[in-house]
C-alpha positions in Angstrom: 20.1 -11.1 17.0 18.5 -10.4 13.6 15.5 -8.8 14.1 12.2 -10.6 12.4 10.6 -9.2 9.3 7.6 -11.0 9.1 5.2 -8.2 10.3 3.8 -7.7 7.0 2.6 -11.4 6.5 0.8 -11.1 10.3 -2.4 -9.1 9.1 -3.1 -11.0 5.6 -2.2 -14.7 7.6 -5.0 -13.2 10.0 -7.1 -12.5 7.2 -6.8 -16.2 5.5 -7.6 -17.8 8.9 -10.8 -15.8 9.6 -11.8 -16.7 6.2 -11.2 -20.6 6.7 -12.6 -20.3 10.0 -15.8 -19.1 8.2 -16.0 -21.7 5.4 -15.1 -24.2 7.5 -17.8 -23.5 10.7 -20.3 -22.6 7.8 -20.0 -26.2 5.9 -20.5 -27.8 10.0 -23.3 -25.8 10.9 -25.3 -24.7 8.4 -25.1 -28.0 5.9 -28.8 -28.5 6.6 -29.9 -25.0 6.3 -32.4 -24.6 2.9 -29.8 -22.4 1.3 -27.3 -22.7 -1.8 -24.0 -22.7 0.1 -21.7 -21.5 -2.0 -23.7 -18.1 -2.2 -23.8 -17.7 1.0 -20.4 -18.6 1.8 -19.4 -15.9 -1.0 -22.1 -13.4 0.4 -20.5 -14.0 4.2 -16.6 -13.5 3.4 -17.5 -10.0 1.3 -19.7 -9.1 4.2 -17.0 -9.9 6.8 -14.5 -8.2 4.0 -16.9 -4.9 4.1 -17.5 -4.7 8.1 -13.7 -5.2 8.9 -13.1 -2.1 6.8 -15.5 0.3 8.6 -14.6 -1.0 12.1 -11.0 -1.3 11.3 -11.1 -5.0 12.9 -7.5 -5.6 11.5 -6.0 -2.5 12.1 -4.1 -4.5 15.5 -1.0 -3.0 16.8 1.7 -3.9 19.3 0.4 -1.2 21.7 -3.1 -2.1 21.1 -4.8 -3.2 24.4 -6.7 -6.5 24.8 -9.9 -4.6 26.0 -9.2 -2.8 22.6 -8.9 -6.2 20.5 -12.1 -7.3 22.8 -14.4 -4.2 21.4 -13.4 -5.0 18.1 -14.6 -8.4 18.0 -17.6 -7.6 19.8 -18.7 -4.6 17.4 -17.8 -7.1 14.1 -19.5 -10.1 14.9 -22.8 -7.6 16.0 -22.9 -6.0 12.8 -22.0 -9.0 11.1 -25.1 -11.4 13.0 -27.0 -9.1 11.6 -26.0 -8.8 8.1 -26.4 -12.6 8.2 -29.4 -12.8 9.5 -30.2 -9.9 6.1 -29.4 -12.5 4.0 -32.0 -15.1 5.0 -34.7 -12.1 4.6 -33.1 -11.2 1.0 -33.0 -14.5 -0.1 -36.1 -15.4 1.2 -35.2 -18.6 2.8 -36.4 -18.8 6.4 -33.7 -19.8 9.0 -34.6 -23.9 10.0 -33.1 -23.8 13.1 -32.7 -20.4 14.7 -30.8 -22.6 17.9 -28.1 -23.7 15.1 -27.7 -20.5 13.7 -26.9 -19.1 16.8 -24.0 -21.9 17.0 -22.9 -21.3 14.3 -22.5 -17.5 14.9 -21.2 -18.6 18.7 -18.3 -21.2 17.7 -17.5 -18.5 14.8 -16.7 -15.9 17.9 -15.3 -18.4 20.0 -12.7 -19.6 17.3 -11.5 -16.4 16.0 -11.6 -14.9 19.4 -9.0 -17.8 20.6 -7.0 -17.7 17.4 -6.4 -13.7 17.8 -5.9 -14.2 22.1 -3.9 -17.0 21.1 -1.4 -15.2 18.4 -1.1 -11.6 20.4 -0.2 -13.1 23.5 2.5 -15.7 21.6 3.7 -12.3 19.5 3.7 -10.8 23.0 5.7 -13.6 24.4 8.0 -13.9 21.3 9.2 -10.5 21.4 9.5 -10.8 25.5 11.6 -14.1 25.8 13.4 -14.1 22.5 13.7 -10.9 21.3 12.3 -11.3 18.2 10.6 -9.1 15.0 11.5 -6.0 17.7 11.8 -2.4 15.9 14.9 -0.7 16.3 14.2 3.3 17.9 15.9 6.3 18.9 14.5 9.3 20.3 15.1 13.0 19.3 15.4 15.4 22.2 15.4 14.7 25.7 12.7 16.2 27.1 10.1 14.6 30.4 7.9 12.9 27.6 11.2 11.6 25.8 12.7 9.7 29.0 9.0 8.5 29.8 8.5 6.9 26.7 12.3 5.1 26.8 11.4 4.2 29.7 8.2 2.5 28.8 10.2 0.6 25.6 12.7 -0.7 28.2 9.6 -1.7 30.6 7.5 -3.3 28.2 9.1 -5.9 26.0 6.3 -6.9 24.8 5.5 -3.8 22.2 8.8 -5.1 20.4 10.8 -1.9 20.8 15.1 -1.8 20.9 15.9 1.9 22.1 19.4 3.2 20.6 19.6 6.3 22.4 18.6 9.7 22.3 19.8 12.9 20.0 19.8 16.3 21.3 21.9 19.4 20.8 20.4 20.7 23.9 21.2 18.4 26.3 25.1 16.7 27.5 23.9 13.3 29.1 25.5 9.7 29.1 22.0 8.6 27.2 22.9 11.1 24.2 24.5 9.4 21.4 24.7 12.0 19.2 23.6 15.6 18.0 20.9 15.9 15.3 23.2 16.1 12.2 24.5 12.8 13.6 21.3 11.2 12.9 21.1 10.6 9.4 24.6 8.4 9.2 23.4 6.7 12.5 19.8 6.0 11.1 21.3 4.2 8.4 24.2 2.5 9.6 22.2 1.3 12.8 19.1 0.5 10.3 16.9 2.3 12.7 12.8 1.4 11.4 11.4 4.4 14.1 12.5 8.1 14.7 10.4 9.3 17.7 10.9 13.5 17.7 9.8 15.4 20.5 8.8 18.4 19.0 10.5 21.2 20.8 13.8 20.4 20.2 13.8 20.6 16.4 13.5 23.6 14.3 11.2 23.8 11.2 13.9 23.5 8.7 15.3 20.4 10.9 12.2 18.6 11.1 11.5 19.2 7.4 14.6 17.4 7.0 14.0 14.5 8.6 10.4 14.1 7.2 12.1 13.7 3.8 15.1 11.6 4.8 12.5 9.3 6.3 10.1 9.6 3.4 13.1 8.6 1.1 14.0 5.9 3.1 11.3 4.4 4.2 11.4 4.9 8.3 8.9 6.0 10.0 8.9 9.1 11.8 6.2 9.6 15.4 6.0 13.0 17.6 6.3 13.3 21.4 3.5 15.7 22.2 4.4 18.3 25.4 1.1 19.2 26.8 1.0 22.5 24.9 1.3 21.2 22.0 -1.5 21.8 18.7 -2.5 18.7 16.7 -1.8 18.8 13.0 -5.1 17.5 10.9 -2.2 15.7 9.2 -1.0 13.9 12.2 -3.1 10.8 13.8 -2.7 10.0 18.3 -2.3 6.6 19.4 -1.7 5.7 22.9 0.9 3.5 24.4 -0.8 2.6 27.8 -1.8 6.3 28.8 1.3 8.0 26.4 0.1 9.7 23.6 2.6 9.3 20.6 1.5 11.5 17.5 2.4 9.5 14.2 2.2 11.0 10.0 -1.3 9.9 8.8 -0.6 6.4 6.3 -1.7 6.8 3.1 -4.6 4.9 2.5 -3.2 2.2 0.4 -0.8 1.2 3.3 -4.0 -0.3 4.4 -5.0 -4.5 4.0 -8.9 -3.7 3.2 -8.0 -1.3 0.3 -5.0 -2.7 -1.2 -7.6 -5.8 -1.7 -10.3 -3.8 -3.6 -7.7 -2.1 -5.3 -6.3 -5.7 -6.5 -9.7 -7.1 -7.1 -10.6 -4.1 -8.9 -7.7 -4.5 -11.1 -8.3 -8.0 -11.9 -12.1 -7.5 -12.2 -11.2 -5.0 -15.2 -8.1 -6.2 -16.5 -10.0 -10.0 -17.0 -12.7 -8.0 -19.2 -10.2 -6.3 -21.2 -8.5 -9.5 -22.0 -11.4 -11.3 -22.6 -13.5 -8.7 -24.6 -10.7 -6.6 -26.4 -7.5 -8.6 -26.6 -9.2 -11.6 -28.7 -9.7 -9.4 -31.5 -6.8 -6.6 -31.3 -3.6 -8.5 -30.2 -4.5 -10.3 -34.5 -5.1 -7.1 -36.1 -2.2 -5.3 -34.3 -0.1 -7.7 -34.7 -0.6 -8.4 -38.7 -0.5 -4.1 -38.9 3.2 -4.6 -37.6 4.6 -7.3 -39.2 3.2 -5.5 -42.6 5.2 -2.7 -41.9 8.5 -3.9 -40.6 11.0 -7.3 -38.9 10.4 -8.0 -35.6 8.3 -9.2 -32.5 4.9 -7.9 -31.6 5.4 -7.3 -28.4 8.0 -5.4 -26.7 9.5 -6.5 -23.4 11.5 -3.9 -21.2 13.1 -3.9 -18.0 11.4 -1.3 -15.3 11.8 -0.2 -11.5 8.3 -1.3 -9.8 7.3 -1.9 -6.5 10.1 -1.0 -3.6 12.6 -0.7 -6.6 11.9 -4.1 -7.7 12.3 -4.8 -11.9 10.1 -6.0 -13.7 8.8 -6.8 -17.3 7.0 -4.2 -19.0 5.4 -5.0 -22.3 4.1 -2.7 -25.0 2.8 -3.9 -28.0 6.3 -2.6 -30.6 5.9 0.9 -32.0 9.2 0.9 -33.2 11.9 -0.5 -35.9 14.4 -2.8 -34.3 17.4 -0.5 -32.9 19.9 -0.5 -30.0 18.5 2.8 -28.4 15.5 1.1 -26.4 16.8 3.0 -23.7 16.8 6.4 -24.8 13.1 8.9 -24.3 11.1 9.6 -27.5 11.5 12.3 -28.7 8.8 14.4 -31.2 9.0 13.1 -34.9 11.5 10.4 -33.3 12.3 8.4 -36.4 13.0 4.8 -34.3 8.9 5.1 -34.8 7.0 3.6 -37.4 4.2 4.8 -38.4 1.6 2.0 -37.3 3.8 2.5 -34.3 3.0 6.1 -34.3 -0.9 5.7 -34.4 -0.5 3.2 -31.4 1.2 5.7 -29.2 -1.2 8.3 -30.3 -4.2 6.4 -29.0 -2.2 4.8 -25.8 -2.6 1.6 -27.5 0.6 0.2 -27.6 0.6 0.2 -23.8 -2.7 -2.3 -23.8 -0.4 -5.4 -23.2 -0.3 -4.0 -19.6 -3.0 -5.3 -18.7 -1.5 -8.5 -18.9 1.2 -6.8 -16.3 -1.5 -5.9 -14.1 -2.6 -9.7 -13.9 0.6 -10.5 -13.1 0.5 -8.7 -10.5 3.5 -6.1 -11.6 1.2 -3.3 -12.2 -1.7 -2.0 -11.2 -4.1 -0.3 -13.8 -3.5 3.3 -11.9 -0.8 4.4 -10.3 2.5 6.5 -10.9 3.8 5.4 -14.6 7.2 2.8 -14.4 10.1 5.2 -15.7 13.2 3.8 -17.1 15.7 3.2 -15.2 18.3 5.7 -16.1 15.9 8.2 -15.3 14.8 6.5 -12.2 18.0 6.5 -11.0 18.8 10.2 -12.4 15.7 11.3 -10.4 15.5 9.7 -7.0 18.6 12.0 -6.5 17.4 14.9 -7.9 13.9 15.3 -6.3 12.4 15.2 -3.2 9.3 12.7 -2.3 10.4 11.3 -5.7 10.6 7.6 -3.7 7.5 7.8 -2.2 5.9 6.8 -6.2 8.2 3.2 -5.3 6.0 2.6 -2.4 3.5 1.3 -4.7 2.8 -0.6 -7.9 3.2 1.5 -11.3 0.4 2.0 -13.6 -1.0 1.9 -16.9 -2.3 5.4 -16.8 -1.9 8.0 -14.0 -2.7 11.3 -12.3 0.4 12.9 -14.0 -0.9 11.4 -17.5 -4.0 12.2 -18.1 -2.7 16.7 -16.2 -0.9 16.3 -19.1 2.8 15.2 -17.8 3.0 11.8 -20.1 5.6 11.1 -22.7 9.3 13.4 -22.9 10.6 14.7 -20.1 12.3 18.2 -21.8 12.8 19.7 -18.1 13.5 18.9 -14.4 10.4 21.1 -13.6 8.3 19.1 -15.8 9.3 15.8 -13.3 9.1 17.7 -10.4 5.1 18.8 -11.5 4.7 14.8 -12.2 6.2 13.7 -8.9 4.0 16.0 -7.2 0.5 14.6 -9.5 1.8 11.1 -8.2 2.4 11.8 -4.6 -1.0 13.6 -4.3 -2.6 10.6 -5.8 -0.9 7.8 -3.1 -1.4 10.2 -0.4 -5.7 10.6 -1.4 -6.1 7.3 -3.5 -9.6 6.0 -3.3 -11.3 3.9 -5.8 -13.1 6.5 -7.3 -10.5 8.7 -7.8 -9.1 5.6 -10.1 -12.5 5.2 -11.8 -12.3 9.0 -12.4 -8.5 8.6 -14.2 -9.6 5.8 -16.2 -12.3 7.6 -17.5 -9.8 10.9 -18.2 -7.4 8.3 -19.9 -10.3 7.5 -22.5 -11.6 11.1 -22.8 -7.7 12.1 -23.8 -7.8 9.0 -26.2 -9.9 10.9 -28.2 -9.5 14.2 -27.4 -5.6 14.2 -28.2 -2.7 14.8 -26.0 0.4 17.3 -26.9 2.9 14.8 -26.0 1.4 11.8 -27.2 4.1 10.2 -29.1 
């Protein structure tokens, strides 16, 4: 059977239900309350937005234990009682009917409580009878911990697991599907989503291997712990019943709560550019270039984004019309004119962006969109170089404003760029963008070597 792939939509279908759940039991209860509604409807979903974040109320697993889902529900609707019950202070409206509230705040648990017992024990029961949205496994070494946690995949349907076997060059048993050089080809033929490793039987070089076959690939790779075995600060435990299972730490944007201020961030901004700058630039850029030469404004160009996906990238045009549109810039290129020229020098022919960003293609930071022949050049090239996919591409960038913008002269000079726009995904936080964006303007004005 084909195995499910609607995981991803579980967590923001969640989301949109808590959220109607909370309008809706608001509008019922609270109707009569002396308070303007909408406020407090938009104060209650940013609270519940905020709280969820800190006490990771969405972060719901297939090996996460009811009593687990139980604590989080308590501990969110706690601090979130009492955030409401801020708001009446703050807004100085006394609460009418302190009974009602309490309704309100009781059918609000009861609901959401029932909808999340209701969908884990269907996903539980999904996975159990049918067999479906299961992740396909396979186990390096085959140590104690190995067999116990095969054991626990073929015991508990309910997690979703499909074991394919084990890999070891230490051990000859009927379980053993293959040595550790047979894993790549197996991985990808057998479109394996988990590599469980137990430690021990891997060398350094070996497992440094498979990190980056798995980074390139997208799989994700877990360690079986032996009882001996150190931590890594880079490494996070969960626990599958009592089996601890150590995993790679996510980058922080593989997370619901900050992907959504990162969008709402981008929208937030990208809305006041359009609305404060483009009204007057898009007419004076656009009458600067059609003085100066035959053509559109704007230029349109095809570019890897997201998971390889192409989209549209627009510029405002900085060159004369020619059949090259593919090939780098080069210094003193003479495709450029030279209102084109001053635009690149001040990064303004890459304002129509923001319209990207709205669109949703882009986001306003994040690792620039190459073209594609060098996309393609590179991804075989460089190590970690697909790990940049795994998110939107941006306006401006780590890499941009160290200096690695524009013509690419050497592999080193990628490699150093890659590296800027691995070590933004892997520590992104909101004001590290803030921080860019601000660099980006500074170097506006300040000049860049290859700005052109």
């Amino acid at each position: 059977m084909t195995k499910g792939r609607y995981s991803k939509y579980i967590r923001p279908i969640s989301v949109v239900i808590d959220f109607f759940l909370l309008v809706i039991l608001a509008e019922i209860f609270l109707n009569n309350f002396n308070v303007y509604l909408p406020y407090f409807l938009l104060f209650q979903l940013i609270s519940w937005s905020v709280i969820s974040y800190f006490t990771e109320f969405y972060e719901v697993f297939r090996f996460t234990k009811p009593a687990e889902i139980l604590a989080k529900l308590v501990k969110q609707f706690t601090l979130f009682t009492l955030v409401v019950i801020a708001y009446f202070s703050v807004a100085r409206e006394i609460i009418p009917s302190f009974k009602q509230f309490l309704i309100f705040i009781g059918f609000t648990f009861l609901y959401i409580t029932l909808f999340k017992g209701l969908l884990f024990y269907y996903l539980k029961k999904y996975r159990i009878v049918l067999g479906g949205n299961y992740r396909r496994v396979i186990i390096i070494g085959h140590t104690e911990s190995a067999i116990n946690l095969k054991k626990l995949f073929i015991t508990r349907p309910d997690y979703g697991y499909r074991f394919f076997g084990f890999f070891s060059d230490k051990v000859d048993d009927d379980e053993v599907v293959g040595k550790i050089d047979d894993i790549q080809d197996f991985v990808l033929k057998n479109k394996i989503d988990d590599i469980y490793c137990a430690l021990k039987e891997l060398s350094e070089e070996e497992l440094k291997e498979l990190v980056e076959f798995s980074d390139y690939h997208r799989i994700t790779i877990k360690f079986i712990p032996e009882g001996s075995e150190i931590y890594s600060k880079s490494l996070k435990i969960d626990y599958y019943e009592f089996f601890p299972v150590l995993s790679l730490k996510r980058t922080p944007l593989n997370d619901l709560p900050n992907k959504i201020v990162k969008r709402l961030f981008d929208i937030v901004f990208s809305l006041l550019i359009v609305i404060f700058v483009f009204s007057w630039l898009i007419p004076l850029v656009a009458i600067l270039i059609k003085i100066e030469s035959k053509g559109p404004v704007f230029f349109k160009q095809g570019r890897p984004g997201l998971d390889q996906n192409e989209f549209f990238c627009y510029k405002f045009r900085s060159m004369y019309i020619n059949e090259k549109t593919e090939e780098m810039t080069t210094k003193n290129d003479p495709r450029i004119t030279k209102i084109g020229a001053f635009l690149r020098r001040t990064s303004m022919d890459e304002m129509p962006q923001f319209l990207n960003v709205i669109l949703g293609d882009m986001s306003i930071v994040g690792p620039r969109p190459h073209l594609w022949i060098h996309n393609n050049e590179y991804q075989k090239k460089i190590k970690k170089y697909n790990v940049r996919l795994h998110v939107k591409p941006g306006i401006t960038g780590l890499a941009q404003v160290k200096g690695y913008r524009g013509e690419i002269e050497t592999d080193d000079e990628m490699v150093k760029r890659i590296k800027y726009d691995v070590f933004y995904i892997e520590n992104w936080s909101l004001f590290l963008d803030i921080k860019i964006i601000l660099l980006t303007v500074i170097n506006i004005f300040r000049g860049q070597e290859k700005a052109y």
